[in-house]
C-alpha positions in Angstrom: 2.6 -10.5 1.8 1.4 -7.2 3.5 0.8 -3.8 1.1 0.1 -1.0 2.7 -0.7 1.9 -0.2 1.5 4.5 0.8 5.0 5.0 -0.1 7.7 8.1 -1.1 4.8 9.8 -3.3 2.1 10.3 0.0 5.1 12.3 1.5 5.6 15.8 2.1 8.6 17.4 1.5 9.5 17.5 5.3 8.6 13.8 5.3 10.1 12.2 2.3 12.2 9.1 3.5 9.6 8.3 6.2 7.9 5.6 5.0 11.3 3.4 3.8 12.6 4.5 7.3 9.8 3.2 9.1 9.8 0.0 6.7 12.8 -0.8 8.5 11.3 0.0 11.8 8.8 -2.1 11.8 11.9 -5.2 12.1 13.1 -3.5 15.0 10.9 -5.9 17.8 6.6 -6.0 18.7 5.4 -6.6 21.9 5.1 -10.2 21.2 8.7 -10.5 20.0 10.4 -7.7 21.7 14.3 -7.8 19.7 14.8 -7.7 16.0 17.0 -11.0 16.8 13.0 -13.0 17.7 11.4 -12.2 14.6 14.5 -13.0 12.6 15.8 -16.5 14.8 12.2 -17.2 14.7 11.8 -16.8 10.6 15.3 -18.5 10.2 13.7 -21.6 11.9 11.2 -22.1 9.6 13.3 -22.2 6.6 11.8 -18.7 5.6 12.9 -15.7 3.6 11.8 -12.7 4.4 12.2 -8.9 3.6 10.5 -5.9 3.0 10.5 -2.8 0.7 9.4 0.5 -0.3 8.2 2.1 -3.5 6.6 5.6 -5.0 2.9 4.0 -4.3 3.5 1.1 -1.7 5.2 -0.8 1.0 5.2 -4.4 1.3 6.2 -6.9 4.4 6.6 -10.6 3.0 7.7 -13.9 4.4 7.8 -17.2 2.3 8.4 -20.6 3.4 7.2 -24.6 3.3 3.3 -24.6 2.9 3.1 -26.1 6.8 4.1 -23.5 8.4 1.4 -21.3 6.7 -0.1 -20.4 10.1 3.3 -19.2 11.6 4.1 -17.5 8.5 1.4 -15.5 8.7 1.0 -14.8 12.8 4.9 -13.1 12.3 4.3 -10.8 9.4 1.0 -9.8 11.3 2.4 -9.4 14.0 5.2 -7.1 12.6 2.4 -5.0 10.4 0.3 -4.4 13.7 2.5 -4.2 16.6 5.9 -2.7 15.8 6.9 -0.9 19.3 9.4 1.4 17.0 12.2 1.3 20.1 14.0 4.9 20.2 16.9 3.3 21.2 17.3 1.5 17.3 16.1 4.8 15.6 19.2 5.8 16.2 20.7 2.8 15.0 19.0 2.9 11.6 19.9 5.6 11.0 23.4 5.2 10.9 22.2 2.3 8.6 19.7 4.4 5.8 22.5 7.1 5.9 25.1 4.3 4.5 22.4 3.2 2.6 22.3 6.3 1.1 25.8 7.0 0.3 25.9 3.3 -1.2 23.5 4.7 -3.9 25.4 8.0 -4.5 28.3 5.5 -5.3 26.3 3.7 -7.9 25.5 6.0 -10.7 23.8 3.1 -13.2 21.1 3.5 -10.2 22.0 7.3 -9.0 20.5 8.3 -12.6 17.4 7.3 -12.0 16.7 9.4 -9.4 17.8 12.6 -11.4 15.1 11.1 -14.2 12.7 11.6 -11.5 13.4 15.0 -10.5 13.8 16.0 -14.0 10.4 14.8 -15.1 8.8 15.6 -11.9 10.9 18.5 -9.7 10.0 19.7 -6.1 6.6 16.9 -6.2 6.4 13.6 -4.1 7.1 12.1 -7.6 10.2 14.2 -8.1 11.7 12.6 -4.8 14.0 10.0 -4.4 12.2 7.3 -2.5 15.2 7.1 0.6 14.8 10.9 1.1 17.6 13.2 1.5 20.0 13.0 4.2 19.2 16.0 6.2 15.2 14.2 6.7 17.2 11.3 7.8 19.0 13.0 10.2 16.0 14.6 12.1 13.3 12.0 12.1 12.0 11.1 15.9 10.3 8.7 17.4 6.7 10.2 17.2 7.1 11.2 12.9 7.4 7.3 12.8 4.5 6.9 14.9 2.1 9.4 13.5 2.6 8.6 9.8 1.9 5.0 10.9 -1.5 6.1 12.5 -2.4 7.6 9.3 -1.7 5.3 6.6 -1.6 1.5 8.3 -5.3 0.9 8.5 -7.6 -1.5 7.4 -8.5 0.5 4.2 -4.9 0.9 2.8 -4.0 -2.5 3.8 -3.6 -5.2 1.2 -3.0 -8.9 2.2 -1.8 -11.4 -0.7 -1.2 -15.3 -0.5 0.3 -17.3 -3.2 0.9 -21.1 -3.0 -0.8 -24.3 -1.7 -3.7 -22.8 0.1 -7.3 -23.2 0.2 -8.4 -19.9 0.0 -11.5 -20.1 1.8 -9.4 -20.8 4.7 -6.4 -18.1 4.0 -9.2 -15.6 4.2 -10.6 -16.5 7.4 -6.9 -17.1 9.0 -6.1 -13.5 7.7 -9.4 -12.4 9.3 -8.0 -14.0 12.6 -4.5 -12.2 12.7 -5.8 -8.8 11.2 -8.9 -8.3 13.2 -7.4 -5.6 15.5 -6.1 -3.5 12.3 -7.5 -0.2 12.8 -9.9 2.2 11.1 -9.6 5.5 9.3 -9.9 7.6 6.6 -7.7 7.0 3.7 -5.5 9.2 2.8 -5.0 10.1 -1.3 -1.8 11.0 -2.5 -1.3 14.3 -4.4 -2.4 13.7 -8.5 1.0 13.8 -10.5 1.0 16.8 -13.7 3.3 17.1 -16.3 3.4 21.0 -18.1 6.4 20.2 -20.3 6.8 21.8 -23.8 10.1 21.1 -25.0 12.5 18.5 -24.4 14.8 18.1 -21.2 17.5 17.6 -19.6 19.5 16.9 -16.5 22.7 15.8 -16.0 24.8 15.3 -12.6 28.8 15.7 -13.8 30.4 12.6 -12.1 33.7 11.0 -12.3 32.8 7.6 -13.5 34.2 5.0 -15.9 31.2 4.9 -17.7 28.5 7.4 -18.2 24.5 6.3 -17.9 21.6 7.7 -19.0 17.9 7.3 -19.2 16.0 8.9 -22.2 12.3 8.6 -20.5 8.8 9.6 -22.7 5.9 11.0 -20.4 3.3 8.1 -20.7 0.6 7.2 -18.6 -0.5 5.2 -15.7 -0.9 1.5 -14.6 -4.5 1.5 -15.9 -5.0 2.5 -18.7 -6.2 0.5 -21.5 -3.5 1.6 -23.8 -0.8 -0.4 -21.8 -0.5 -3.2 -23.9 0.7 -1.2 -26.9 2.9 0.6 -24.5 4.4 -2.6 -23.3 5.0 -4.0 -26.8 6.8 -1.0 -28.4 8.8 -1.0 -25.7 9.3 -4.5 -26.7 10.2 -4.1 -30.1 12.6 -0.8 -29.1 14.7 -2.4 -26.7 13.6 -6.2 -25.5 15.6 -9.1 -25.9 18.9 -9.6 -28.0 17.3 -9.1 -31.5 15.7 -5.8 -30.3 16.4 -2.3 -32.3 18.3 -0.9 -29.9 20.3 -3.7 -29.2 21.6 -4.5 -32.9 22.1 -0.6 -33.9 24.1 0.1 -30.2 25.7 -2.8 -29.4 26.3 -4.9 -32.3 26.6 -2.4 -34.8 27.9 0.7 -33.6 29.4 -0.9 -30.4 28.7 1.9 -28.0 27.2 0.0 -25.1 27.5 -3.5 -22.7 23.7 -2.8 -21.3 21.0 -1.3 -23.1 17.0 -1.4 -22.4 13.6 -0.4 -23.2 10.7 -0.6 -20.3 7.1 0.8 -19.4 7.5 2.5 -16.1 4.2 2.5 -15.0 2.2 3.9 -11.1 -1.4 4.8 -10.9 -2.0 7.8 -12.6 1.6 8.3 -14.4 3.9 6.6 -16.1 7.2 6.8 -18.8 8.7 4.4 -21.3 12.4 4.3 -20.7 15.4 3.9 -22.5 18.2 3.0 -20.3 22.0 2.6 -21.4 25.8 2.8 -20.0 28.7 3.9 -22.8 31.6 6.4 -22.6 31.2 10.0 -21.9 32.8 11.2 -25.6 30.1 9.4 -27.3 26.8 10.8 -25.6 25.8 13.2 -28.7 26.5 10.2 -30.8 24.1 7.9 -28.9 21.5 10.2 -28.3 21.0 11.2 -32.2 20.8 6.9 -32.4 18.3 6.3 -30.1 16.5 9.1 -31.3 16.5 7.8 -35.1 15.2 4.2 -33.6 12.2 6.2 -32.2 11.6 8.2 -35.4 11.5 4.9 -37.3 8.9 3.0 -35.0 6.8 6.6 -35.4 6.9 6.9 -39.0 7.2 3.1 -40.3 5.1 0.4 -39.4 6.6 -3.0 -37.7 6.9 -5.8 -40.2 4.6 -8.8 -39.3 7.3 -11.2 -38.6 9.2 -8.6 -35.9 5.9 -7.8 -34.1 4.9 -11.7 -33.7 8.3 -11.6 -32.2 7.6 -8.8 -29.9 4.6 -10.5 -28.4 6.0 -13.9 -27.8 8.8 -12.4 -26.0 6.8 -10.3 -24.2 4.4 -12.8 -23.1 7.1 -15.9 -22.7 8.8 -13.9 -20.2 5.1 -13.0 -18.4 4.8 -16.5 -17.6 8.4 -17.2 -16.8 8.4 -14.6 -14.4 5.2 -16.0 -12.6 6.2 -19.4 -11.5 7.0 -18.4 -8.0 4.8 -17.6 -5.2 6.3 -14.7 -4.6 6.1 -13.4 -8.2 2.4 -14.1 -7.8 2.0 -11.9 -5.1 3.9 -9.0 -6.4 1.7 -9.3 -9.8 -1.2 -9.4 -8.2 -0.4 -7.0 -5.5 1.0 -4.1 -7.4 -2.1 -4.5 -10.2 -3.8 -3.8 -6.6 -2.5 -0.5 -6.2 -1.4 0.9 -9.6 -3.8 -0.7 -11.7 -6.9 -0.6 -9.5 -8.1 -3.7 -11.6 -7.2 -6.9 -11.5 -5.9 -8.9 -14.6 -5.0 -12.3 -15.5 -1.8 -13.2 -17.1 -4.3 -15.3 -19.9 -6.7 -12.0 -20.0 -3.0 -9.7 -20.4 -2.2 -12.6 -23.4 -5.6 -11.8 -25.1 -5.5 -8.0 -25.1 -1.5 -8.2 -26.6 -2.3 -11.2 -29.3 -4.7 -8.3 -30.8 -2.5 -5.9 -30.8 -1.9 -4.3 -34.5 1.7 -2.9 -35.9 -1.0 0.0 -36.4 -1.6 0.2 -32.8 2.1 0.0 -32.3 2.9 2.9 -34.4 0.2 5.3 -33.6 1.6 4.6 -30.1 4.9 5.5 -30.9 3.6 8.5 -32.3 1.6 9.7 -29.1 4.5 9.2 -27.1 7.5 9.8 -29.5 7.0 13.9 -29.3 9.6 16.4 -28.5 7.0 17.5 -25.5 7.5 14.6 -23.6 11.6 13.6 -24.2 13.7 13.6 -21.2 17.2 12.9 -21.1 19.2 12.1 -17.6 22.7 11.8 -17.7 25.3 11.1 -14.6 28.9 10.8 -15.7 31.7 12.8 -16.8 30.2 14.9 -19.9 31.9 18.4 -20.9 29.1 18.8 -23.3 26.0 19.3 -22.6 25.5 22.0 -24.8 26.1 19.1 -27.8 23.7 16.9 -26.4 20.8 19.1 -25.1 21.2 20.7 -29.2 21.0 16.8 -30.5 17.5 16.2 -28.2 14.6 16.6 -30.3 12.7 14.8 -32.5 11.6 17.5 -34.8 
């Protein structure tokens, strides 16, 4: 896998959608394989899969396939990273395709909500942006946007190159020095620090027809690196993880409101929110919103019983290890540490740093972020009363 640090939050405002649109791009034929039909016939015939996407902070080209055909593997994603020719006569192709693409998320409001979080929290900033950009971008883009941007950010010291599987790694490094030793030089290019100047709680909602309403109650956090992550990840843990999480029993199994519910860290490198995510029925959005809130208030004022926070961690660090028995989850654990992180972390050195964690630690966590200063609340559906809701948001 290929990361290149750059993504939706190195964007201007004029350029936001660039870098997804030129991820796709870059499938559109090199000078070595000329149609998008060689580098895909050719990755078919290995038995690969391949694909590519793009983030707030990074964009990644990966293929994965038998451990034999390591060489080829890594000669076609190389080749794709350094040599795209960016044909004019497929920008106008994909176009048409990120404009459907586009539309297809409009029409998915479980997803579409997430990007109103994002301009809720963060408003006319890279951060604020949905990652696709806005249709009228789409529509103007040319040929030399694609390859400017390019020039600037796909160099040698934004470039990130990860392999997972069967290798020897003293000879994966001097293979990847053989296919990356024309990557150009330059200066890299910082993206714009993300500030938050909220004093009260917020909200946003987009009115929608929809069966079912969503929304994302989101706490201003912090980023990838910081050292209070671990508590971060296990009260999010203990809020909304797993079947015999808070949120789960009080919204589903007692009071019925919801099929899907969640709590996550949503972490990049210098921000970050934990997130409560859940779909119900418009008439009940006061309703849930004073529940969720109580479930915070308790974490902030009582501490977690023994037994529940032993809980928290195994399930926390069972599904770490689960989720890093591919080759590919490897890569992306390793790879976005890379970026967001800026330090590298074992899963066994993650383990350590959460076994020690306290229901003390957990609840003056809860209270750092469970504050009335930094609640959000993003709603897409059909709700008559926001007036209800936005007087129900606070934690007092």
């Amino acid at each position: 896998m290929v990361l290149v640090e750059t993504g939706s939050n190195y964007e201007t405002k004029s350029e936001n959608g660039l870098s997804h649109f030129l991820e796709h791009m870059c499938f559109k034929g090199t000078k070595k394989r000329p149609k998008s039909i060689d580098i895909s016939r050719e990755l078919d015939s290995l038995g690969a899969e391949n694909n590519a996407f793009t983030s707030r902070e990074m964009t990644g080209y990966y293929a994965k396939g038998e451990k034999k055909h390591f060489r080829k593997l890594l000669d076609v994603i190389s080749d794709m990273y350094l040599s795209p020719t960016l044909p004019k006569e497929d920008l106008e192709k994909e176009r048409g395709v990120i404009l459907q693409e586009i539309s297809m998320y409009e029409d998915l409001p479980k997803r579409k909500v997430w990007d109103e979080l994002w301009t809720l929290l963060y408003g006319e900033t890279p951060a604020g942006r949905p990652i696709i950009g806005p249709v009228k971008n789409i529509k103007k883009f040319s040929r030399s946007d694609f390859v400017n941007y390019r020039r600037r950010h796909y160099i040698a010291e934004k470039t990130i190159i990860i392999v997972a599987g069967d290798v020897n790694a003293r000879k994966a490094v001097a293979e990847v020095k053989k296919y990356f030793k024309t990557i150009p030089r330059g200066k890299k290019i910082q993206k714009p620090k993300v500030a938050a100047t909220q004093k009260a709680p917020a909200l946003r909602v987009h009115k929608k027809s929809t069966d079912q309403t969503h929304m994302i109650m989101a706490f201003r956090a912090f980023g990838a690196g910081d050292k209070k992550m671990g508590a971060l990840y296990i009260l999010s843990e203990v809020l909304g993880q797993g079947m015999s999480s808070r949120l789960w029993q009080k919204m589903r199994e007692e009071l019925g409101a919801c099929y899907y519910i969640g709590a996550h860290a949503n972490n990049y490198s210098d921000y970050g929110i934990l997130s409560i995510a859940i779909g119900i029925e418009s008439h009940r959005a006061v309703e849930v919103t004073s529940a969720l809130l109580e479930e915070c208030h308790k974490l902030r004022d009582t501490l977690v019983p023994e037994s529940e926070l032993e809980k928290a961690k195994e399930h926390f660090l069972g599904h770490l290890y689960m989720g890093l028995e591919t080759t590919d989850s490897l890569a992306d654990f390793y790879g976005d540490q890379e970026i967001s992180a800026k330090k590298l972390k074992t899963p066994s050195e993650i383990e350590k740093e959460i076994r020690k964690l306290t229901a003390e630690d957990i609840r003056r966590m809860a209270r750092e972020v469970f504050r009335d200063e930094k609640l959000n609340l993003a709603i897409v559906g059909d709700i008559s009363d926001s007036k209800g809701i936005k007087k129900t948001l606070t934690l007092g």
